[in-house]
C-alpha positions in Angstrom: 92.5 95.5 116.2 89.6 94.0 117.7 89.7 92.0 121.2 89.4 88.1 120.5 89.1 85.2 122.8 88.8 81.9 122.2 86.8 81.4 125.2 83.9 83.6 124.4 84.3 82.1 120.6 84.0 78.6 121.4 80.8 79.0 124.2 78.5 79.4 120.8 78.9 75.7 120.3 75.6 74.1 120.4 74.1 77.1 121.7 70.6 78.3 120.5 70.7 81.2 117.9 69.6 84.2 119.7 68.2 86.1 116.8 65.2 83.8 116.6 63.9 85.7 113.4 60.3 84.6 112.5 60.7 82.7 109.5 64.2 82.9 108.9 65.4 80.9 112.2 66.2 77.3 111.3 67.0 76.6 115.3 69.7 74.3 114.9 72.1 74.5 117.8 74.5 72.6 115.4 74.8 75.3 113.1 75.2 78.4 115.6 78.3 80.0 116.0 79.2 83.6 116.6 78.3 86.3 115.0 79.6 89.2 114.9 77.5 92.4 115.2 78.0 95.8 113.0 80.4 98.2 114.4 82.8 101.2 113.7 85.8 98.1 113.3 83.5 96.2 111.6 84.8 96.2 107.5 87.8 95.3 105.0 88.6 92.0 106.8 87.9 93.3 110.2 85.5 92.2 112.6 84.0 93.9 115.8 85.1 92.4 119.1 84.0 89.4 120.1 82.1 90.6 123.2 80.3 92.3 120.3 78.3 89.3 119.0 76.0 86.9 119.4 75.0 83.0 118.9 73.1 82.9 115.5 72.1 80.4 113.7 73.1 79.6 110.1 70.1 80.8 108.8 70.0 84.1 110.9 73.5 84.8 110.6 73.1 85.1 106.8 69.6 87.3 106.5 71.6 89.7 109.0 74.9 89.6 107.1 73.1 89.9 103.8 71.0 92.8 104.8 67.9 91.0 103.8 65.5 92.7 107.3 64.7 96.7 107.2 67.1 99.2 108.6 65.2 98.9 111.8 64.5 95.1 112.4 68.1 94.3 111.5 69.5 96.6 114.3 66.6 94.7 116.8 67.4 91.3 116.1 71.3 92.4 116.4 70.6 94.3 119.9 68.2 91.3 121.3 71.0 88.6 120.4 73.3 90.6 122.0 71.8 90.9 125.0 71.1 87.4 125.3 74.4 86.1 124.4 76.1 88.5 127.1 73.2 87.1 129.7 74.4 83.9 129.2 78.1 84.7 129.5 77.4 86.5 132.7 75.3 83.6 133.9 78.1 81.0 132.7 80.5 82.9 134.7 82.7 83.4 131.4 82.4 87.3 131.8 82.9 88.3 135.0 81.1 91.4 136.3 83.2 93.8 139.0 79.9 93.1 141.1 78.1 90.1 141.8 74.6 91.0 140.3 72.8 88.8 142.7 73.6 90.6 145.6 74.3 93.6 144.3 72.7 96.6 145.3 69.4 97.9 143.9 69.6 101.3 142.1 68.4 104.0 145.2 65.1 105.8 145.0 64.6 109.5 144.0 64.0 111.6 146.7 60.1 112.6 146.5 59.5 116.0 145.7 56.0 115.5 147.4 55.8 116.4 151.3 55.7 113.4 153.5 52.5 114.9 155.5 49.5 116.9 153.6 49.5 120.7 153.4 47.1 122.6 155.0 45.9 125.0 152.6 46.2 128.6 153.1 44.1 130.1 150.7 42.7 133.6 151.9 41.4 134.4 148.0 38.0 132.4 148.3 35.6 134.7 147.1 33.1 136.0 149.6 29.7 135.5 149.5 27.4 138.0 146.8 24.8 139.7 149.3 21.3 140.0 148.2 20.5 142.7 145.6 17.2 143.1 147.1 18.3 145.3 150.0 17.2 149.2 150.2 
């Protein structure tokens, strides 16, 4: 059984669709709600999760459900509304992240494999100068 909350459910009201499919979005926050993306769950009366969704409008919410985009575009427009939608719960405070982004820690730098001072070169190979031919 998928995880539902009413919370996350209700914060698509009046929302802007996310998908924002060129041609297809009607951009109606009155007619976004959430949508929920493909998943293993997903089939025979089930739905995925409801972090696993996004705000979509009417429109949208159909051409995705309906398969009407390519194989590729479809799985796009579901990752990109995604995203957004859990940006805006994050930022809304309605899914609490263990760390507080804003002052969380920025990923470390790798260690440069390059030396910190130049190399001197010790190159004993360098060819030695051809004498003149002309010599008796």
């Amino acid at each position: 059984m998928a995880l539902i909350s009413t919370k996350l459910r209700n914060s698509a009201r009046g929302q802007r669709c996310c998908f924002q499919i060129p041609g297809i979005c009607c951009d109606d926050p009155e007619t976004t709600v959430l949508c929920h993306a493909p998943s293993e769950m997903k089939g025979f009366g089930n739905k995925s999760p409801d972090f696993w969704a996004a705000f979509g409008c009417h429109a949208c919410h159909s051409h995705l459900d309906q398969h009407h985009a390519d194989r590729v575009d479809e799985q796009f427009y579901w990752l990109r509304g995604i995203f957004r939608t859990q940006q805006h719960w994050i930022e809304a405070g309605i899914i609490i992240l263990p760390v507080d982004p804003a002052t969380a820690k920025k990923r470390p730098k790798k260690k440069s494999y390059l030396p910190s001072r130049p190399i001197q070169s010790r190159n004993n190979l360098r060819r030695k100068p051809k004498e003149d031919a002309t010599h008796d």
